[in-house]
MINU-416500 format. One record per residue (C-alpha): residue number from 0; residue in one letter; z, x, y. Coordinates in nm, 4 decimals. Layout:
<atoms>
+-----+---+----------+----------+----------+
:   k : r :       pz :       px :       py :
+-----+---+----------+----------+----------+
: NUM : A :        Z :        X :        Y :
...
+-----+---+----------+----------+----------+
</atoms>
This chain:
<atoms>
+-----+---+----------+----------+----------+
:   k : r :       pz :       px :       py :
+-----+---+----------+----------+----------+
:   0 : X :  -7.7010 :   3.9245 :  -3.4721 :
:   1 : X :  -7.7485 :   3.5858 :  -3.3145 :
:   2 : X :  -7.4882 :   3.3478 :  -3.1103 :
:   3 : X :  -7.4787 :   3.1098 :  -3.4292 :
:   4 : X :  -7.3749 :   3.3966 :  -3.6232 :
:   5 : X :  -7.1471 :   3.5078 :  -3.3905 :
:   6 : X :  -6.9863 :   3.1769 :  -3.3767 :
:   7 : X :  -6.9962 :   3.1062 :  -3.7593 :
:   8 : X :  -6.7961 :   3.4072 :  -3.8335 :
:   9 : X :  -6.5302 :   3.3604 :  -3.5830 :
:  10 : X :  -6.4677 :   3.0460 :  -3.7872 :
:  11 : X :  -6.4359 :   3.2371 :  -4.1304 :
:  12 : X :  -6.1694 :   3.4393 :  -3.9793 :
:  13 : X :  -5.9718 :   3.1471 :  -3.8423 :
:  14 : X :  -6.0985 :   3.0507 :  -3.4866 :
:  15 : X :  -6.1010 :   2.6744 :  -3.3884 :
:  16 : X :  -6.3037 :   2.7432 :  -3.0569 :
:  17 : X :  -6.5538 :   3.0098 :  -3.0147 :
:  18 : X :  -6.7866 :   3.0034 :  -2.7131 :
:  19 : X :  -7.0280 :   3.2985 :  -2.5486 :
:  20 : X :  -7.0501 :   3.3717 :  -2.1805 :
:  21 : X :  -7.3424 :   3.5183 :  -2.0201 :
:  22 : X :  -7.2254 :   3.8556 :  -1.8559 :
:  23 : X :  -7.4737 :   3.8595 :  -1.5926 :
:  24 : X :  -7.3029 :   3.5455 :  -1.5115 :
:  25 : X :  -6.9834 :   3.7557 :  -1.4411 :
:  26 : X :  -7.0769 :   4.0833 :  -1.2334 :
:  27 : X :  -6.9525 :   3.9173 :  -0.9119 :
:  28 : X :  -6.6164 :   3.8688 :  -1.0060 :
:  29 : X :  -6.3559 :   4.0684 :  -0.8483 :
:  30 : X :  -6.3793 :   4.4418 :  -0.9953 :
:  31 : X :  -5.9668 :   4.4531 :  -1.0761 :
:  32 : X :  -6.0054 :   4.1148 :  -1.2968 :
:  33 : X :  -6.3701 :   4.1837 :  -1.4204 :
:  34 : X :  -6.4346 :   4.2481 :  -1.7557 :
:  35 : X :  -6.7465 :   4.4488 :  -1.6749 :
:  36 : X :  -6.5090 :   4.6527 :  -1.5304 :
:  37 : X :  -6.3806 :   4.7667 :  -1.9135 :
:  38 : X :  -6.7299 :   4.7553 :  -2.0892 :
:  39 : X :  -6.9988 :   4.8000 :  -1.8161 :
:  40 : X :  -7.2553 :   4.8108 :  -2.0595 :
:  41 : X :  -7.1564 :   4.4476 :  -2.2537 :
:  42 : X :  -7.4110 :   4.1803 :  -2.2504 :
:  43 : X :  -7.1647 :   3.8917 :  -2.3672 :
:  44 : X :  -6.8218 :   3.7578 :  -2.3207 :
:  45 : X :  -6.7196 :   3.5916 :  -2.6269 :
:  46 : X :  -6.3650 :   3.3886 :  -2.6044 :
:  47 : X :  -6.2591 :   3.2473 :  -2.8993 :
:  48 : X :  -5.9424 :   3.0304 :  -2.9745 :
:  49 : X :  -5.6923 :   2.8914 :  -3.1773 :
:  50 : X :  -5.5427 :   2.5262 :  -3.1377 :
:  51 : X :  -5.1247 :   2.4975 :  -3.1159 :
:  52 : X :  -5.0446 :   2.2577 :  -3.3589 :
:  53 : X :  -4.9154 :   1.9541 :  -3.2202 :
:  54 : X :  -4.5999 :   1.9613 :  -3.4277 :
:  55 : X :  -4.5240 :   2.2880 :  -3.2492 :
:  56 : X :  -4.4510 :   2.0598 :  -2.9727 :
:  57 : X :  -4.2449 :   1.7773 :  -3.1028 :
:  58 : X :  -3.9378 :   1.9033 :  -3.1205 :
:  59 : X :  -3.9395 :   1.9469 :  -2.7240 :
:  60 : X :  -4.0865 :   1.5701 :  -2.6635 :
:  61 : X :  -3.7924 :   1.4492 :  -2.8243 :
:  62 : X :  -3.4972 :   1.7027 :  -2.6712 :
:  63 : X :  -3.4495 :   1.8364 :  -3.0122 :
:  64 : X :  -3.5822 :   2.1747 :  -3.0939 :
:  65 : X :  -3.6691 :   2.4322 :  -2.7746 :
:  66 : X :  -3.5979 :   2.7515 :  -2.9604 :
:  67 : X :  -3.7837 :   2.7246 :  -3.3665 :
:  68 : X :  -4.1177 :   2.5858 :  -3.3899 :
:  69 : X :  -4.2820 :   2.6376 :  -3.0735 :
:  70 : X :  -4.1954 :   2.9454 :  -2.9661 :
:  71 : X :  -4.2795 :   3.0652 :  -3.3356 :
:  72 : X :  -4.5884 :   2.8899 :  -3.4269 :
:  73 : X :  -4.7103 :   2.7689 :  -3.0773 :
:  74 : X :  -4.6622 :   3.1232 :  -2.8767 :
:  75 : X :  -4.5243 :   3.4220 :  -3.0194 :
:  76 : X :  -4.6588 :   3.4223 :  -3.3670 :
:  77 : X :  -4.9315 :   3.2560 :  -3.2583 :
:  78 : X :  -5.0584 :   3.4865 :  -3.0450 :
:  79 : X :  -4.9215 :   3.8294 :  -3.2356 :
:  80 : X :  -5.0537 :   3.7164 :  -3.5812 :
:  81 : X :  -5.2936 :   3.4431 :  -3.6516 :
:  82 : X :  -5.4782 :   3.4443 :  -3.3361 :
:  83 : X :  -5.4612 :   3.8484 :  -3.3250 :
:  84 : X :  -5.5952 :   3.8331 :  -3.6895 :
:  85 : X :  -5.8353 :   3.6507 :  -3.6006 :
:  86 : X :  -5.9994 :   3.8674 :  -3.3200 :
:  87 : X :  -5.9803 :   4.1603 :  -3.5051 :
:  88 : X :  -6.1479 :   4.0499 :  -3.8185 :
:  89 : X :  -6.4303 :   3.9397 :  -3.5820 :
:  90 : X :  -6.4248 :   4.2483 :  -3.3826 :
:  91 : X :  -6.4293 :   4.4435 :  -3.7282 :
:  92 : X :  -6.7231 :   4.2240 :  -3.8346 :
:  93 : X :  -6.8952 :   4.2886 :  -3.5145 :
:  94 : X :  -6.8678 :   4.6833 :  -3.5401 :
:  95 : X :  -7.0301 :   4.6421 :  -3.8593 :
:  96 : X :  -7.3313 :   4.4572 :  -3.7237 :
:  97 : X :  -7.3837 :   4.7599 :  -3.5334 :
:  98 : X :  -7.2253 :   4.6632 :  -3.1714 :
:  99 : X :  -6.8701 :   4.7158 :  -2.9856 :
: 100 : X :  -6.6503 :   4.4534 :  -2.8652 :
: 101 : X :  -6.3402 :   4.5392 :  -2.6616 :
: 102 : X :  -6.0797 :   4.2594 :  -2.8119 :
: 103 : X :  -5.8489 :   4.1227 :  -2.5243 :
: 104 : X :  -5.5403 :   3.9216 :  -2.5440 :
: 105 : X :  -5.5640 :   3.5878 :  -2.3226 :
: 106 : X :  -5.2882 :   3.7130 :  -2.0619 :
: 107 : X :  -5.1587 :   3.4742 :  -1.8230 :
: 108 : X :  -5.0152 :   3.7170 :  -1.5828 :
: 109 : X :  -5.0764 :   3.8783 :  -1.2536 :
: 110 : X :  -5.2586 :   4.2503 :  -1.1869 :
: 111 : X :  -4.9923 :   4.5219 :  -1.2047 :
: 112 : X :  -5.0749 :   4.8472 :  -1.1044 :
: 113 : X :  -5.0036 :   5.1369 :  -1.3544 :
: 114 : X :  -5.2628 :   5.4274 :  -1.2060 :
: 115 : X :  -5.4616 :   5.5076 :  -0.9530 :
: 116 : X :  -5.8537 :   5.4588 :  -1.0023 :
: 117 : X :  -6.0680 :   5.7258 :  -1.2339 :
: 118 : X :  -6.3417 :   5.7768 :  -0.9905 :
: 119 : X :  -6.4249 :   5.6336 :  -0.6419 :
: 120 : X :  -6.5294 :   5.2426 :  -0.6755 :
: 121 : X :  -6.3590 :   5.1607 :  -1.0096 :
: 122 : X :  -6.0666 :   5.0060 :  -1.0368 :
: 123 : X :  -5.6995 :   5.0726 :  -1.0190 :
: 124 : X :  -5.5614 :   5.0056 :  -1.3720 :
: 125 : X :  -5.4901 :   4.7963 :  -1.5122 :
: 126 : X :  -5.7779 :   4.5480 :  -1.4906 :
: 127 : X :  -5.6087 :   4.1761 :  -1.5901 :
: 128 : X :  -5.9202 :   3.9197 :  -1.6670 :
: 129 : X :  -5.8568 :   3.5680 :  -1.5815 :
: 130 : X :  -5.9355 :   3.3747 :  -1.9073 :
: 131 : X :  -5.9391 :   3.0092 :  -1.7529 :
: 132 : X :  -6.2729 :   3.2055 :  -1.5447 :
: 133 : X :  -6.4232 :   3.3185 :  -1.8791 :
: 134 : X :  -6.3383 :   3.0407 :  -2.1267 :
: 135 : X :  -6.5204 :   2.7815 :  -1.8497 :
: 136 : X :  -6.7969 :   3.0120 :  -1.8234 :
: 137 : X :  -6.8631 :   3.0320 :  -2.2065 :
: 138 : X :  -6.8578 :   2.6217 :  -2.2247 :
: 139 : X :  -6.4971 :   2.5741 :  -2.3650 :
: 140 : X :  -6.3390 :   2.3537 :  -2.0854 :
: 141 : X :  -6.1944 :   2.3294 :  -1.7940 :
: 142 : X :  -5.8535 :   2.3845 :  -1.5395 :
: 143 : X :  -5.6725 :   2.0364 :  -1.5306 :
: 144 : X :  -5.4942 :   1.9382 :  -1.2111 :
: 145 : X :  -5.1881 :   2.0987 :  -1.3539 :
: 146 : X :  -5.3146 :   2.4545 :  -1.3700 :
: 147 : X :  -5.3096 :   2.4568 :  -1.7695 :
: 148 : X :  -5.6741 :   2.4961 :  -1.9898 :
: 149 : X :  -5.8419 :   2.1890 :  -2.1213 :
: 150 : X :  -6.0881 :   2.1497 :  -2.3882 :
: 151 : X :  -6.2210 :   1.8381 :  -2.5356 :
: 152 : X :  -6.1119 :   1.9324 :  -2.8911 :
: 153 : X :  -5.7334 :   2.0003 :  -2.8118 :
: 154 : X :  -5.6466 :   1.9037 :  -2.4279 :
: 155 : X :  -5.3973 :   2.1925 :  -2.2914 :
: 156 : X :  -5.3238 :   2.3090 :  -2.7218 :
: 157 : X :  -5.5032 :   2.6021 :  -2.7445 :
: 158 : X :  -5.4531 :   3.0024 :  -2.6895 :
: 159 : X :  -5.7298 :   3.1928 :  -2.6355 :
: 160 : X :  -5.8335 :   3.6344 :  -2.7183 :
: 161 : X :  -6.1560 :   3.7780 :  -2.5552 :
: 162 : X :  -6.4034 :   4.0156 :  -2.7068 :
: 163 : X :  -6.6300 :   4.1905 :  -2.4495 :
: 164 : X :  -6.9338 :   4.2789 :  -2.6552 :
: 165 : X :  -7.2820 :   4.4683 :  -2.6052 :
: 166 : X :  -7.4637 :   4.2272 :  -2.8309 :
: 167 : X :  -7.7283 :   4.0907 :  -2.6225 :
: 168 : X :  -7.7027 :   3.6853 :  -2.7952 :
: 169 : X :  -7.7534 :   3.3751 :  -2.6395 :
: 170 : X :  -7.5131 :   3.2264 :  -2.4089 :
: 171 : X :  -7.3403 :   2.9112 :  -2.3852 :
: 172 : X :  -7.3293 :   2.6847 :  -2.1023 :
: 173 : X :  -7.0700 :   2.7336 :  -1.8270 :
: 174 : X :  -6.8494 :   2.3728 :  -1.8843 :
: 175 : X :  -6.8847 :   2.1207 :  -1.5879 :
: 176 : X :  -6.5193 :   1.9685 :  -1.5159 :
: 177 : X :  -6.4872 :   1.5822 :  -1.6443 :
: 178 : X :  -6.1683 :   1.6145 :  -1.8630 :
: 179 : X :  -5.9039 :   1.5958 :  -1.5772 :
: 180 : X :  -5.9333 :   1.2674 :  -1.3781 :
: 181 : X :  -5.6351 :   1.3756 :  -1.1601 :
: 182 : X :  -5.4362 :   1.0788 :  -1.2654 :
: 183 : X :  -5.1208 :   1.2721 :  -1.2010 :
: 184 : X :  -4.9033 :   1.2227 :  -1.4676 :
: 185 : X :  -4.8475 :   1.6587 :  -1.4861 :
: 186 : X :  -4.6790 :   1.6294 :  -1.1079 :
: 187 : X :  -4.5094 :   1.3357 :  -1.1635 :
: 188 : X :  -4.3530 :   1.4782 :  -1.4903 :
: 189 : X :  -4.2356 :   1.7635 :  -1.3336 :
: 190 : X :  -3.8464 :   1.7357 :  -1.3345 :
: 191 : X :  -3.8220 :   1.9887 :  -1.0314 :
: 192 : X :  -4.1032 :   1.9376 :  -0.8282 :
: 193 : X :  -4.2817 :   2.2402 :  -0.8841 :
: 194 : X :  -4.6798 :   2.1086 :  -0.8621 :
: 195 : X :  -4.7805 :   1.9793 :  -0.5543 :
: 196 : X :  -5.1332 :   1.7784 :  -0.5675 :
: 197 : X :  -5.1877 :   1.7010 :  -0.1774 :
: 198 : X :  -5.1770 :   2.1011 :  -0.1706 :
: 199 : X :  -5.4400 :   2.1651 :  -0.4236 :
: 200 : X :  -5.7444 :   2.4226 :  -0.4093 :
: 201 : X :  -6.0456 :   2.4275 :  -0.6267 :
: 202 : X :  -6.0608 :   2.6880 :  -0.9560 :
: 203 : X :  -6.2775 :   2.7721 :  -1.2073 :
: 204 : X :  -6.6191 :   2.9404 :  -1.2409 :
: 205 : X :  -6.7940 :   2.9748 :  -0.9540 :
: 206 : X :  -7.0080 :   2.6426 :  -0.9266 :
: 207 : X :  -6.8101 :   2.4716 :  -1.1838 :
: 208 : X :  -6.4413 :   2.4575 :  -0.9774 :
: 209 : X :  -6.2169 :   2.1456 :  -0.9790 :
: 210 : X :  -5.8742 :   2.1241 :  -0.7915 :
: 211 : X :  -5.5748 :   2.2478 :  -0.9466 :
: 212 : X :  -5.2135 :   2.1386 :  -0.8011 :
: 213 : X :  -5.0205 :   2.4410 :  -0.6042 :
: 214 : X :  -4.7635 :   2.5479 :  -0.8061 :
: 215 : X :  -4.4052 :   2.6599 :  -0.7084 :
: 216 : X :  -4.3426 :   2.9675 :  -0.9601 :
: 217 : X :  -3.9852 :   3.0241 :  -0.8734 :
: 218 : X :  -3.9218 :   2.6736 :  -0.9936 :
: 219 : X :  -4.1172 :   2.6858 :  -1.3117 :
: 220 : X :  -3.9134 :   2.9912 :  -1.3992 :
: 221 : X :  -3.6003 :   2.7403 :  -1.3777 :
: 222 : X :  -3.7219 :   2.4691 :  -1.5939 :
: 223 : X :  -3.5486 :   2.3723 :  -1.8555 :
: 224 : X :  -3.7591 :   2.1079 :  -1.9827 :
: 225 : X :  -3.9835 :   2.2901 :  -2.2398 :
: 226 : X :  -4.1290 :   2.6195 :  -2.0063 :
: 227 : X :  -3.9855 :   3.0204 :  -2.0467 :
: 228 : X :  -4.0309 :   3.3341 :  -1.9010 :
: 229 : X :  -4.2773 :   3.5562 :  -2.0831 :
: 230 : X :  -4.0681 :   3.8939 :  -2.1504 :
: 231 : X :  -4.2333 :   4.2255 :  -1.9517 :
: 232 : X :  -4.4814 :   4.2755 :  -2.2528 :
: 233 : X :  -4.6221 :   3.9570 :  -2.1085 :
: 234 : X :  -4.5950 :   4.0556 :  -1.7369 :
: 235 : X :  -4.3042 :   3.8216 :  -1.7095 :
: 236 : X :  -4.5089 :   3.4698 :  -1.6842 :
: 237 : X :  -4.3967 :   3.1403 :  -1.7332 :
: 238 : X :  -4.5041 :   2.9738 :  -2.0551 :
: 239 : X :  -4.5581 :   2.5977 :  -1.9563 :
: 240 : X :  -4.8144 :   2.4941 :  -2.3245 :
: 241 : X :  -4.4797 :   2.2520 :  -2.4088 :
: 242 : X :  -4.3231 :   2.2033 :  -2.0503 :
: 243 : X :  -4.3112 :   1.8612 :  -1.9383 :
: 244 : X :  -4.5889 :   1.8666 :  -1.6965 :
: 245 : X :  -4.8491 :   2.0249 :  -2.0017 :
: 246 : X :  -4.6864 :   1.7289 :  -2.2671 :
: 247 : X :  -4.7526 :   1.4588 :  -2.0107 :
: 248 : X :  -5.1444 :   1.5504 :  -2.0009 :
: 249 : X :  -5.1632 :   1.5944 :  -2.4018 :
: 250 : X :  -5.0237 :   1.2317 :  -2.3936 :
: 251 : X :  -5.2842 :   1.1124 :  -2.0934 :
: 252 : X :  -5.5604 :   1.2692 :  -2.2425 :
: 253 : X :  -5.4566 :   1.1075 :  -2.6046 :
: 254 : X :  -5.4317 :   0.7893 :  -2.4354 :
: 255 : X :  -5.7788 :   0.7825 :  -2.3015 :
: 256 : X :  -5.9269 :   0.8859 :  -2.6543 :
: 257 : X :  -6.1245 :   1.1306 :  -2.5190 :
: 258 : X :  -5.9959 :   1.4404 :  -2.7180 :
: 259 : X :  -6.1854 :   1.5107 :  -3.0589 :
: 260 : X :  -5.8782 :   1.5772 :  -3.3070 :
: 261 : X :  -5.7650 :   1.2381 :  -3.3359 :
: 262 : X :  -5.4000 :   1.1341 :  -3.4525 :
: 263 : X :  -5.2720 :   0.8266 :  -3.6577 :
: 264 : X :  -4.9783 :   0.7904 :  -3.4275 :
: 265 : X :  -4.9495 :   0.8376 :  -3.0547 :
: 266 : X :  -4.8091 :   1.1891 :  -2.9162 :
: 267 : X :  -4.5613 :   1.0069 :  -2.6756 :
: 268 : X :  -4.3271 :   0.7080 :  -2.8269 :
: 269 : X :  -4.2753 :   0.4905 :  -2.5674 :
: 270 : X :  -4.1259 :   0.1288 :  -2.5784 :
: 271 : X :  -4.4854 :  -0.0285 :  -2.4606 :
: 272 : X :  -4.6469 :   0.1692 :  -2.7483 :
: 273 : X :  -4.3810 :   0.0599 :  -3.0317 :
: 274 : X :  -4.4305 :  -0.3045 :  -2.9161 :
: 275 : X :  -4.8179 :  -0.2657 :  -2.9986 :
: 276 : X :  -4.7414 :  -0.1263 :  -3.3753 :
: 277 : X :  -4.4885 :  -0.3728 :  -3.4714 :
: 278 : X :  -4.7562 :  -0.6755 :  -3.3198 :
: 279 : X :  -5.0673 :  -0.4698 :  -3.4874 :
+-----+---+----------+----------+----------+
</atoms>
């Protein structure tokens, strides 16, 4: 088994990102978000993902639709079916290579304690991996000022599954940041006020951080401009992939060009932008 293998199936079975971190690169993370701490004998990290369509999110740019297409196709279904499919077909095709992989959903929620630890110096479960960590660390992208995952492929459109493996392969690159330029359009999006920039702290992999904004949970949890609470299954998060502060980067990042899926028309219609087509 190779890392070119690895990554060519994950693309039969539906993946649109696949990248492979080094574990040795991980054993000094934290032991309750470690995933060492679930496999101590894997050798790779392998984080694969799946883009949200951008349609999923049009129906909230315009004030239309908040309840049909993106909760469906951009989160729940997303996640439960084509993006679950997809890990376990891979993690099937890996245990018939010869080698385990512990499959993962992408969580973006906070430790909660449900035990007390097997043996002195593990753990308490349950152990809750910080994707953003491992997706920068296998050379898929980076945390934008706003606190949401970039890639260069999709900007903030993309959810994410983990497979902790024992296959000793080849290892990406961690990513070094240069997606975000900070230009602020997240926080000044914001309808309540909830990311504050002057407060920002570095995150990421260690040696690859970049600042991402403070953010004011209790008043994400009231917005009403494209974010939800997660239910308990989902440790009661907030969902911001089509909140205003994540569609204000999709249309920064679009604007600069620097994103590899490329669109005929421009994500957000504004009256500067119809001017330009009617002249073109």
């Amino acid at each position: 088994m190779t890392s070119q293998s690895i990554k060519e199936a994950a693309r039969r079975f539906g993946a649109d990102l696949v990248g492979i971190a080094d574990a040795e690169l991980l054993r000094d993370l934290p032991a309750d978000e470690n995933p060492l701490s679930i496999f101590p004998q894997a050798k790779a990290v392998i984080v694969v993902g799946r883009k949200v369509l951008r349609g999923a999110l049009r129906g909230v740019e315009e004030g239309a639709d908040f309840d049909n297409a993106f909760p469906t196709f951009g989160f729940y279904s997303h996640e439960d079916n084509f993006l679950a499919k997809t890990t376990y077909d891979l993690s099937i095709w890996m245990e018939g290579q010869g080698f385990e992989a512990v499959p993962l959903f992408a969580y973006d929620g906070g430790k909660q304690a449900v035990g007390v630890p097997v043996a002195p110096g593990k753990p308490a479960p349950n152990v809750m991996v910080k994707y953003r960590i491992l997706a920068q660390a296998a050379g898929l992208g980076e945390t934008g000022l706003n606190g949401l995952f970039l890639t260069p492929e999709f900007g903030p459109r993309q959810r994410f599954a983990i497979l902790v493996a024992d296959a000793p392969v080849e290892a990406d690159s961690p990513f070094k940041p240069r997606l975000c330029d900070d230009c602020g359009a997240c926080v000044a999006a914001c309808p309540l006020e909830a990311l504050d920039a002057a407060s920002a702290k570095p995150f990421g992999f260690a040696g690859c951080e970049r600042a991402a904004a403070a953010r004011n949970d209790a008043r994400c949890r009231r917005c009403k401009a494209g974010a939800f609470q997660t239910n308990e299954g989902r440790f009661n998060a907030v969902e911001r992939m089509a909140a205003a502060c994540s569609r204000a980067c999709v249309a920064a990042l679009e604007a600069r060009g620097i994103l590899g899926e490329r669109f005929d028309n421009p994500f957000r219609v504004t009256a500067e932008s119809t001017q330009t087509e009617a002249t073109a």
